[in-house]
Phi, psi and omega in degrees: 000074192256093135012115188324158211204003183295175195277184194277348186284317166352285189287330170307310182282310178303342193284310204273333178301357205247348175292160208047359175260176175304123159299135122354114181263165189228188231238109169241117184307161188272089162302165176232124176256038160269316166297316182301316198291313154009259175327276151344337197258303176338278158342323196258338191282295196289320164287342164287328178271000181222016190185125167315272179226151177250086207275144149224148175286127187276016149253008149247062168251163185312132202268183186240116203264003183033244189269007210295164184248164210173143137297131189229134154241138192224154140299143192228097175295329205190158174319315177289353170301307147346294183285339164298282188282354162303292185319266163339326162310299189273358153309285218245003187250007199309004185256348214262175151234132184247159185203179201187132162279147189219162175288138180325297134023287181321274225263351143297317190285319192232059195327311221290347179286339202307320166327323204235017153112010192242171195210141175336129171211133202267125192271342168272352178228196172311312200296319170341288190301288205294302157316339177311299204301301155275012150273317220283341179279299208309313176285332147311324188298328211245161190295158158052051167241130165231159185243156158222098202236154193226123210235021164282339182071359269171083174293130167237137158281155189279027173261346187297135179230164328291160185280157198219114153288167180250229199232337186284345185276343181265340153289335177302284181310155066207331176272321189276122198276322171201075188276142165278178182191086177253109189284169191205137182259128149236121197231156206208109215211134167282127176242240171263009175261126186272043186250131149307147166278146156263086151347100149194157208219125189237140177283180184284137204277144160290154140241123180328317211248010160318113175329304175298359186234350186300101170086060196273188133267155196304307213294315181327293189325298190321291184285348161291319190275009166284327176300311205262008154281318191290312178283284173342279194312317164311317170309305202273354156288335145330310190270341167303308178294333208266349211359078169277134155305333206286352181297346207230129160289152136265143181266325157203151177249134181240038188034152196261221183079150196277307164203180186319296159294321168280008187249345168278322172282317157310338192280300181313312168309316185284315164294327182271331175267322143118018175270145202280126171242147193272088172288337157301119171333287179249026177039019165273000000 
């Protein structure tokens, strides 16, 4: 799920050839929502199986977008983001339809995602660039669409500072007149389990069409949304270090304990002394 990664002179030159003329409508794939609920189900039964819980901060949670079409950027830390935002979606977004760029390559290589909303993108060159740019309005244009772009283009940890975006999120906000922009922290940490958590935090939503924000240029923009991801990812590396549960939603719990057998002997042991049993290691 990358973000386009063509350079920046690329979308500069397609952004001025295309001003004042008709938007370019672009190609937006056909979910099959059969395969997606599918898929989604897959996903989370697979993030269950691989991670102790799945947290959000309850001072970030997902604003309520009723009908509006909206971008969620994110950091892209890891192989599981994808499946993280499948999952977040169909949590807090189930009226949205979502969709995402992935490299052309990929999504050759693996059709079946083209199914389930993400659509090709050739990261080097012009033709790349300028599809980004027109699917990604053609699917904004229309209600209750999300985009989901990880706009480093890039896996980065989520400690790298300052974060360095590439040019396409800052041409979107910059075409688009009153567009939402919403960051998402993800972050993914050992706690006292031996399964890792899943960390995340959705930030204060931009608006395009803000008086303070009105007619920034792209390059501008690239950097409000670095800033204002770069705090989010900071908040929740805060909340990470203190690890209180009560700071936190849990979203799914997949129980702790080390394996099958020694957690029956613990269990049994526990049954015989007449003690109430925990199978997690720190009972949050």
């Amino acid at each position: 799920m990358h973000t386009e990664t063509a350079p920046q002179n690329f979308l500069e030159t397609i952004a001025k050839r295309s001003a004042g003329s008709p938007a370019l409508k672009g190609d937006v794939p056909k979910i099959n929502a059969w395969m997606r609920k599918w898929f989604t189900g897959y996903s989370t039964r697979y993030l269950k199986k691989n991670f102790h819980t799945l947290r959000l901060s309850c001072a970030g949670m997902p604003p309520d977008l009723k009908d509006e079409s909206a971008v969620i950027f994110l950091n892209h830390s890891s192989w599981w983001d994808p499946l993280v935002c499948l999952f977040l979606s169909q949590q807090f977004f189930p009226q949205h339809q979502s969709f995402a760029p992935i490299d052309a390559k990929a999504l050759e290589k693996y059709k079946m995602l083209g199914r389930i909303g993400l659509f090709g993108i050739d990261q080097s060159s012009w033709r790349g660039a300028a599809k980004f740019l027109r699917t990604s309005g053609t699917i904004l244009d229309a209600p209750r669409s999300l985009l989901w772009l990880t706009p480093q283009g890039r896996f980065a940890d989520a400690r790298e500072r300052p974060l360095k975006f590439q040019a396409g999120l800052g041409h979107l906000a910059a075409r688009n007149a009153a567009l939402k922009f919403i960051p998402l922290a993800l972050d993914f940490s050992f706690w006292e389990e031996r399964m890792p958590e899943i960390l995340c935090r959705f930030g204060s939503p931009i608006r395009s069409g803000e008086p303070a924000l009105h007619d920034l240029p792209p390059a501008k923009w690239t950097a409000v949304f670095e800033t204002r991801l770069a705090e989010t990812q900071d908040a929740l590396a805060l909340e990470s270090l203190r690890r209180n549960p009560a700071d936190f939603q849990i979203l799914f719990r997949s129980g702790g304990g080390v394996n099958w057998f020694y957690d029956r002997w613990r269990r049994g042991m526990a049954a015989w002394r007449g003690d109430k049993f925990n199978l997690e290691h720190s009972g949050k």
